[in-house]
C-alpha positions in Angstrom: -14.1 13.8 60.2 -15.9 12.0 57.3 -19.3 13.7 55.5 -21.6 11.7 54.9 -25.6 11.8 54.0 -28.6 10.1 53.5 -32.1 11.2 52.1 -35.5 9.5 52.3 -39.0 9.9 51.2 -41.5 9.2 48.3 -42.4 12.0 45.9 -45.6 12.1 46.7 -45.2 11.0 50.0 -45.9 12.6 53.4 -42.1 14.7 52.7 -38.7 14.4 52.2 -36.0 14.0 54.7 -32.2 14.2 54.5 -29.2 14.1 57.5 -25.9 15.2 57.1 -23.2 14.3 59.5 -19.6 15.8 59.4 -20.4 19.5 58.8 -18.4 21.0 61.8 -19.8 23.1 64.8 -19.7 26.8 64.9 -20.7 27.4 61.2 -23.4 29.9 60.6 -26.2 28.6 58.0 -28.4 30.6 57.0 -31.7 28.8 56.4 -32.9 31.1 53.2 -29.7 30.1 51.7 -31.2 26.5 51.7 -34.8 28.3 50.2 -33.3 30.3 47.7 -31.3 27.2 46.6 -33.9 25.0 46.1 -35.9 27.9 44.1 -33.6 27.9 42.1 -33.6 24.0 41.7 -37.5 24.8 40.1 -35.9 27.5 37.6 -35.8 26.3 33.5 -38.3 26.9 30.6 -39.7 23.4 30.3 -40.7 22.4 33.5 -43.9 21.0 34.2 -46.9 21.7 36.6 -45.4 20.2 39.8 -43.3 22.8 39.9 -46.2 25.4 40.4 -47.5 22.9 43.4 -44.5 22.7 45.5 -42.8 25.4 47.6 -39.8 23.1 48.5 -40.1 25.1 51.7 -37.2 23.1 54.0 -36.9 23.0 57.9 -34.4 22.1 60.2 -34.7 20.0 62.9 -31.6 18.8 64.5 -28.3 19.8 64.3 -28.5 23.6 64.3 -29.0 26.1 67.2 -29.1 30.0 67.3 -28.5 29.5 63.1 -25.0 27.8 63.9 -23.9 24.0 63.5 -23.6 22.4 66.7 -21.6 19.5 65.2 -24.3 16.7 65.5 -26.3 15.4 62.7 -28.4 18.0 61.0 -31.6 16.4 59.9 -33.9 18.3 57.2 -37.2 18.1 56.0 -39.6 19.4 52.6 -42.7 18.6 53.3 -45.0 17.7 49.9 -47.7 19.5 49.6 -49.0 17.1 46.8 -49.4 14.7 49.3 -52.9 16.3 50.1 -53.7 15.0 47.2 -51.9 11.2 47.1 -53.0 10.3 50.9 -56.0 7.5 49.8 -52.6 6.4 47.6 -49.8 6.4 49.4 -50.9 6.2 53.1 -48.7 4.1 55.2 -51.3 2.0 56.8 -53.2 -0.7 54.9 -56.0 0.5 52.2 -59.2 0.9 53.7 -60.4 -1.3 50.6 -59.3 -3.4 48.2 -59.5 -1.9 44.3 -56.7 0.8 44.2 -55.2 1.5 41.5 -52.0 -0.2 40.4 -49.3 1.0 38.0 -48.5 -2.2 35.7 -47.2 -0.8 32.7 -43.7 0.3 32.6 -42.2 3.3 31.3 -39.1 2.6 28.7 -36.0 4.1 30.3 -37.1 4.3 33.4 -36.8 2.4 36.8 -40.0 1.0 36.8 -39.5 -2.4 35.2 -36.5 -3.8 36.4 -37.1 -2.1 39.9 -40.6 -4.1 40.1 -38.5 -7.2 39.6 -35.7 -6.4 41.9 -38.2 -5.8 44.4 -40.7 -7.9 43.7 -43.2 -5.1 43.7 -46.5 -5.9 41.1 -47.4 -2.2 42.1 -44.8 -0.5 40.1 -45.8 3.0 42.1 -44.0 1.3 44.4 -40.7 1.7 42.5 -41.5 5.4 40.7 -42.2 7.1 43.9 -38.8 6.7 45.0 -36.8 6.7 42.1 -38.1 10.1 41.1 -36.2 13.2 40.6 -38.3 14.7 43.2 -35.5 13.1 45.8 -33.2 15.5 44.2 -35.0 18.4 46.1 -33.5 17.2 49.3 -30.1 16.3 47.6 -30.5 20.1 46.9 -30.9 21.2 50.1 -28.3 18.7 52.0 -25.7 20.1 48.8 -27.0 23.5 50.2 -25.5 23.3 53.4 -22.0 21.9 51.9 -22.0 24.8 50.0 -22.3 27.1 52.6 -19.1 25.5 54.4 -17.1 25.7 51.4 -18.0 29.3 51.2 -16.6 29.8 54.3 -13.0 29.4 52.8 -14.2 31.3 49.9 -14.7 28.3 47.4 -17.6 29.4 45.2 -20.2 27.2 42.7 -21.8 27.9 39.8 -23.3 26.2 36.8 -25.3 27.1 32.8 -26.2 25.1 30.3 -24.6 24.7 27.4 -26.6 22.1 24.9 -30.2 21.2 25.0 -30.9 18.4 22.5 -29.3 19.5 18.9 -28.5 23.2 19.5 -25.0 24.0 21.7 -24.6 27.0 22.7 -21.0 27.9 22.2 -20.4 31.3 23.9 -17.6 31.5 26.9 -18.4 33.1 29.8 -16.0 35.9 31.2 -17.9 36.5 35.1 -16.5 35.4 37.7 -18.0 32.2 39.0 -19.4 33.7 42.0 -21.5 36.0 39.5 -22.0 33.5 37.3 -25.6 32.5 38.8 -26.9 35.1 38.8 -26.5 35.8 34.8 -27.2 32.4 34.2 -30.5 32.4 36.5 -32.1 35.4 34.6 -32.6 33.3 31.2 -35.1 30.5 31.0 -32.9 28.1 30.1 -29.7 29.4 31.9 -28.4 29.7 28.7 -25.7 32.7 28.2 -26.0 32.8 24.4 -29.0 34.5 23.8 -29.5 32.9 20.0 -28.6 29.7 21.4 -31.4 29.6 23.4 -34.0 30.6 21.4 -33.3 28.0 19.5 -33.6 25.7 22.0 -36.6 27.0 22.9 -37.8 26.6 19.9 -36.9 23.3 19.7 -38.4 22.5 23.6 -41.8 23.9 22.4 -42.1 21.4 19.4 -41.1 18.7 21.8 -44.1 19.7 23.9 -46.4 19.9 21.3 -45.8 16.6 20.2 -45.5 15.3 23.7 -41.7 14.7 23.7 -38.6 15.1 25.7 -35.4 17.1 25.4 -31.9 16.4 27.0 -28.5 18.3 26.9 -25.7 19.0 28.9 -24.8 21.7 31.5 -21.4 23.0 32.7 -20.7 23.1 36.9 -18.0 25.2 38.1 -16.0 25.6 41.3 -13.4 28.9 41.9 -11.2 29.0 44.4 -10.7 25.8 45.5 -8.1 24.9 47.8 -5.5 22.8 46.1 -3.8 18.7 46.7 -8.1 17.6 47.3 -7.9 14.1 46.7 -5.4 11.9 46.3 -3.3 9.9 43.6 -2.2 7.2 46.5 -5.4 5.1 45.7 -8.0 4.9 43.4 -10.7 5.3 45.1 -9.2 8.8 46.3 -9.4 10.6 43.0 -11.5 13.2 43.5 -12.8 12.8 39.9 -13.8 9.2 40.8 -15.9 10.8 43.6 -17.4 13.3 41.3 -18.1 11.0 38.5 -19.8 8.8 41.3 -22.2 11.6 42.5 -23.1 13.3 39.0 -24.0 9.8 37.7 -26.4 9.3 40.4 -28.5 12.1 39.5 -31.4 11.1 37.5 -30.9 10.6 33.5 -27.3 11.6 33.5 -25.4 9.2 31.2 -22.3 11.1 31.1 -19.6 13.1 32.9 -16.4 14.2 31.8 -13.8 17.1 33.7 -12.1 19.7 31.8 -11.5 18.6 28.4 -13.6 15.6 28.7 -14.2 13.3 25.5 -12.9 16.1 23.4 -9.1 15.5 24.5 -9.3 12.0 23.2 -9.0 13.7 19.7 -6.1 16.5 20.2 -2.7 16.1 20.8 -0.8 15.8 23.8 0.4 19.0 23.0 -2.8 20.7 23.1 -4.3 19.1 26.1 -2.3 19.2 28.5 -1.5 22.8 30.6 2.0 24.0 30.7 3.6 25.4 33.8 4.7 29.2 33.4 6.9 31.4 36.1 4.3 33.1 39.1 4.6 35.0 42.1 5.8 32.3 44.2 3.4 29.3 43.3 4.2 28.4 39.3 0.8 28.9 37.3 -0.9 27.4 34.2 -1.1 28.5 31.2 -4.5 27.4 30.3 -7.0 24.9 32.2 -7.6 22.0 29.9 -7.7 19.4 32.6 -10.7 21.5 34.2 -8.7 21.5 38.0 -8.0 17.9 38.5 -4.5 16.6 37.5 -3.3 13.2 39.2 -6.6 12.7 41.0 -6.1 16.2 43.2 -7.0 19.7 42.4 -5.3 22.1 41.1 -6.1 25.3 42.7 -7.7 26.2 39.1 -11.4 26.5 38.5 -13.2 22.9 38.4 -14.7 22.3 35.4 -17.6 19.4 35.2 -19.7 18.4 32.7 -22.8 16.2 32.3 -25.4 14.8 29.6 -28.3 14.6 30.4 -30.9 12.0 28.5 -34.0 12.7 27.7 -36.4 12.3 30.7 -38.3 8.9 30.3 -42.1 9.8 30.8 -43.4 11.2 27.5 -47.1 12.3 27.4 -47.5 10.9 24.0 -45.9 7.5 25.6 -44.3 4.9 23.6 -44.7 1.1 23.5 -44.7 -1.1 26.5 -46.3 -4.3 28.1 -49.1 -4.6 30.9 -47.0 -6.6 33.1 -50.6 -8.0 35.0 -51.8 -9.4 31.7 -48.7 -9.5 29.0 -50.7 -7.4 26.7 -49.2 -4.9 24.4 -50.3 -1.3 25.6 -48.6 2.2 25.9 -46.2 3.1 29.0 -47.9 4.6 31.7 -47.7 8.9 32.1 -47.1 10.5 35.3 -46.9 14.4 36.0 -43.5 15.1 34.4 -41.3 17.7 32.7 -40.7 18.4 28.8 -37.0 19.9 29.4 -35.1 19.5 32.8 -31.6 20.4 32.2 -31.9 23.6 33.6 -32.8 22.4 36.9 -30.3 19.0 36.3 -27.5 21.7 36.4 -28.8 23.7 39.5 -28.9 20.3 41.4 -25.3 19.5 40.2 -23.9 22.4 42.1 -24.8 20.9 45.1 -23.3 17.3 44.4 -20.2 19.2 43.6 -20.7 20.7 46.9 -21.0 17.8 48.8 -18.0 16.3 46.9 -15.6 18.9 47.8 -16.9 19.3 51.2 -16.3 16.2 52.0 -12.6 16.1 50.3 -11.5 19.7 52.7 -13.0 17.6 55.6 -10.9 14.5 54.5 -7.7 16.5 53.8 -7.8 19.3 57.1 -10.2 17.2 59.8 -12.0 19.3 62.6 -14.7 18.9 64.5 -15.3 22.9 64.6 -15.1 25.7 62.2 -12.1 27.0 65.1 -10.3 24.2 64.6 -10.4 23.8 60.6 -9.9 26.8 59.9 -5.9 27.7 60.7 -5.7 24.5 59.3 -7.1 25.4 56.0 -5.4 28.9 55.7 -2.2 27.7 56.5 -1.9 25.0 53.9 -3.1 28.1 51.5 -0.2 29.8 52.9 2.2 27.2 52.2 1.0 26.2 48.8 0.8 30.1 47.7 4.6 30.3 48.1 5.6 27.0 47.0 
């Protein structure tokens, strides 16, 4: 059984839809998990006023019956309450008149100019509305319902952030990653040092004052996950390659790393890599440097991603650009958008993390039911536990 998913839907279209096929029958999902997911998706001290507008309120309409899988495609949908608003705009049918508005000025660093040319769109709208982090809501939701499969083999996900712009915040965290969240959640940053983020909300403030942007970087976590996901056989089977592919999709992420990351380039071999050491049947590791991925497979330890975030590209004091309708110099064009949005950036990563190891179980164990993948799953446990 492979997962796979697609989403669809403007940002301030009519809603947002997403299917999922592969999730086997017979699991229970809970739709206020989904909710309370993609609440938390809205969390983080710099956000702007869209948040405020949207209740991300997601329904299900196929694939689940008496609140279990049946096994078919599950189909969801967020409907946008903006849209109220953005109907004259971005109805489907043909304008009632001629006159509306069009967006001709490109934002630097955004996909609005090259998009317009790939597409030959002269109504740049027609490239922003989609290639807005608003599609991340649903990614949110579909990750949702990964993660509630995983947890049925008792793989949990968390996530913080660790930098926003200059300041790092440098303090470990000693919870256990399925209490992690929860910490993390109750600062407005999801920050754990508490001097670290004043800082950096200090620092968001100033950007918002003079109609800036932050970026940073933010730490996802997976415990318990089962070990040999992936493969070394191929390339296209490490499960970092998969990982790297779905973190890098998310909006403004320019880099990933697992474990160690860009810091290992600089240490020896000696300090990077873990050393086995005598266990209770299974060897362990004496430290996690790779971050749970050796060879292109797990490890059993805790997963260990990291991303950087850039800047997000619409700034309300905007910087130079070109109207593309009359090759004049102008500024770049402002939408609704946020000062600082790494604390929801690391909130969504949970879920593509989700989705990644999903997928990889459902690779490794197959199943078209929860009965069937289940055995399947605790008995490889089993095996690896005392080998």
């Amino acid at each position: 059984m492979t997962l796979r998913y697609l989403t669809a839907g403007e940002s301030h279209g009519r809603a947002l839809v997403g299917i999922i096929e592969g999730i086997p029958s017979g699991l229970e999902l809970d739709t206020e998990v989904l909710h309370e997911q993609l609440k938390r998706r809205k969390l983080g001290y710099g956000r702007g006023n869209r948040q405020n507008i949207e209740t991300d309120a997601v329904e299900i309409l196929t694939g689940v019956r008496f609140g279990e899988t049946l096994g078919s495609p599950i189909t969801l949908v967020i409907a946008n309450r903006d849209w109220r608003s953005w109907t004259d705009i971005m109805a489907a049918e043909p304008p009632m008149r001629e006159g509306r508005r069009k967006v001709t000025v490109p934002r630097p660093g955004h996909a609005d100019y090259v998009g317009g040319l790939k597409y030959r769109h002269n109504d740049m709208r027609n490239v922003l509305e989609r290639s807005s982090a608003r599609e991340t809501a649903m990614r949110v939701a579909l990750g949702s319902v990964a993660r509630e499969f995983l947890a049925a083999f008792g793989i949990a996900i968390a996530s913080r952030v660790v930098r926003v712009s200059t300041v790092a915040d440098e303090q470990t965290h000693d919870v256990a990653i399925g209490d992690l969240n929860e910490q993390a959640d109750a600062h407005p940053l999801r920050v754990l040092g508490a001097a670290a983020e004043q800082a950096m909300i200090v620092q968001v403030d100033a950007a918002k004052a003079a109609g800036d942007t932050l970026g940073g970087v933010f730490e996802v976590y997976a415990s318990n996950v089962v070990v040999g996901l992936g493969s070394y056989a191929q390339w296209d089977r490490r499960i970092e390659a998969e990982i790297g592919r779905h973190f890098l999709s998310l909006n403004a992420i320019k880099g990933v790393e697992v474990g160690g990351g860009f810091t290992s380039a600089a240490r020896l071999g000696s300090q990077v890599h873990d050393e086995y050491l005598p266990g209770d049947g299974r060897l362990r590791y004496g430290s996690n440097n790779s971050g749970g991925i050796d060879g292109g497979m797990t490890t059993g330890e805790t997963l260990v991603v990291r991303a950087a975030m850039k800047p997000i590209s619409t700034l309300m004091k905007p910087l130079r650009s070109v109207d593309l309708a009359t090759g004049e110099a102008t500024n770049a064009h402002i939408e609704r958008s946020d000062t600082c949005a790494v604390p929801a950036a690391a909130v969504i990563g949970e879920s593509l993390l989700a989705l990644v190891l999903a997928e990889a179980l459902l690779d490794k164990f197959g199943g078209d039911s929860m009965m069937e993948i289940t055995p399947r799953v605790r008995e490889w446990q089993a095996l690896a536990a005392r080998s």
